[in-house]
C-alpha positions as CSV (number, residue, x, y, z in Angstrom):
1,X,18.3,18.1,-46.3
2,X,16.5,21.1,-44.7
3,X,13.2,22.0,-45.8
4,X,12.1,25.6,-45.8
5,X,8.5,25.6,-46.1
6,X,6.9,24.6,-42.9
7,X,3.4,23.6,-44.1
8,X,5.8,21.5,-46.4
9,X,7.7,20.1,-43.6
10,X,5.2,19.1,-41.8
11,X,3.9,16.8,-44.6
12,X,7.0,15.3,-45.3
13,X,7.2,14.3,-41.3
14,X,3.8,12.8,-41.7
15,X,4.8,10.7,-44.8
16,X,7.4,9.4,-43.0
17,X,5.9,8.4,-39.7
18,X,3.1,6.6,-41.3
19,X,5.5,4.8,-43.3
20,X,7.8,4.0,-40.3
21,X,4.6,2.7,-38.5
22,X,3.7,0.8,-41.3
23,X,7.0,-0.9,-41.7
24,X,6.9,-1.8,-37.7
25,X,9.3,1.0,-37.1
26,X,7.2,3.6,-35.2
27,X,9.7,6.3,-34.2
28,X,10.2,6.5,-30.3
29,X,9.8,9.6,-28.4
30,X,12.3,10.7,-25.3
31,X,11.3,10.8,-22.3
32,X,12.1,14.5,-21.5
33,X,11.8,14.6,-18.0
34,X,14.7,11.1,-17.7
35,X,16.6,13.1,-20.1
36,X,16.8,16.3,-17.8
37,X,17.3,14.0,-14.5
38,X,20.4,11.9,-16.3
39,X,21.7,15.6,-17.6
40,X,21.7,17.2,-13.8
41,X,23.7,14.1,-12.8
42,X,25.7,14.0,-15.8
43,X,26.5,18.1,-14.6
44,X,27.4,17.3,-11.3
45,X,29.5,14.5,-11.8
46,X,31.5,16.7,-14.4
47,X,31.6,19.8,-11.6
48,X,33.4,18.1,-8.7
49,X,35.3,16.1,-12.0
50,X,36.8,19.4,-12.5
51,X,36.9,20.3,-9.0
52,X,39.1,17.4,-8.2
53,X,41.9,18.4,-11.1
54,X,44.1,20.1,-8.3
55,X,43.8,17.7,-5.6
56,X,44.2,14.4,-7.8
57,X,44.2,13.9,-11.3
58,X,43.2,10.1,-11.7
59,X,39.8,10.7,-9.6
60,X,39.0,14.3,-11.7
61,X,40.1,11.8,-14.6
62,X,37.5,8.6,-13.7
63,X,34.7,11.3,-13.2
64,X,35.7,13.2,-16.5
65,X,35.1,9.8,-18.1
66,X,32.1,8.5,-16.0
67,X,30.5,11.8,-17.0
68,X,30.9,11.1,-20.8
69,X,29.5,7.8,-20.4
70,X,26.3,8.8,-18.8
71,X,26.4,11.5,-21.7
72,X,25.9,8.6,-24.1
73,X,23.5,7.2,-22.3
74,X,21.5,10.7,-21.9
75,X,21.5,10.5,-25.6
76,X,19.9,6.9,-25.9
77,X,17.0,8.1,-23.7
């Protein structure tokens, strides 16, 4: 559901943090500096992926996939 009013927003976020930490379910916040290091690796393993296509398919093929692995795990930090 998107919220328009921004004052009204914020309140909405507040009601629901303090009911997640009262529950035992603070929210966890990313660690955006681990999340930019695992996305330049994720990049360059997808860059010589593709660079590879012409020369063999199965490596370019591994690295495709190795890449969209550490993108799931870029999205769990």
């Amino acid at each position: 559901m998107e919220i328009k009013d921004s004052h009204l927003e914020r309140e909405v976020d507040k009601l629901v943090n303090n009911l997640a930490i009262k529950n035992g379910n603070a929210p966890s916040h990313p660690d955006p500096k681990l999340h930019q290091i695992i996305s330049f690796i994720k990049s360059g393993i997808r860059i010589i992926g593709y660079a590879f296509l012409p020369f063999s398919l199965v490596t370019a093929t591994i690295l495709l996939i190795l890449s969209e692995i550490i993108g799931i795990v870029e999205e769990l930090v």
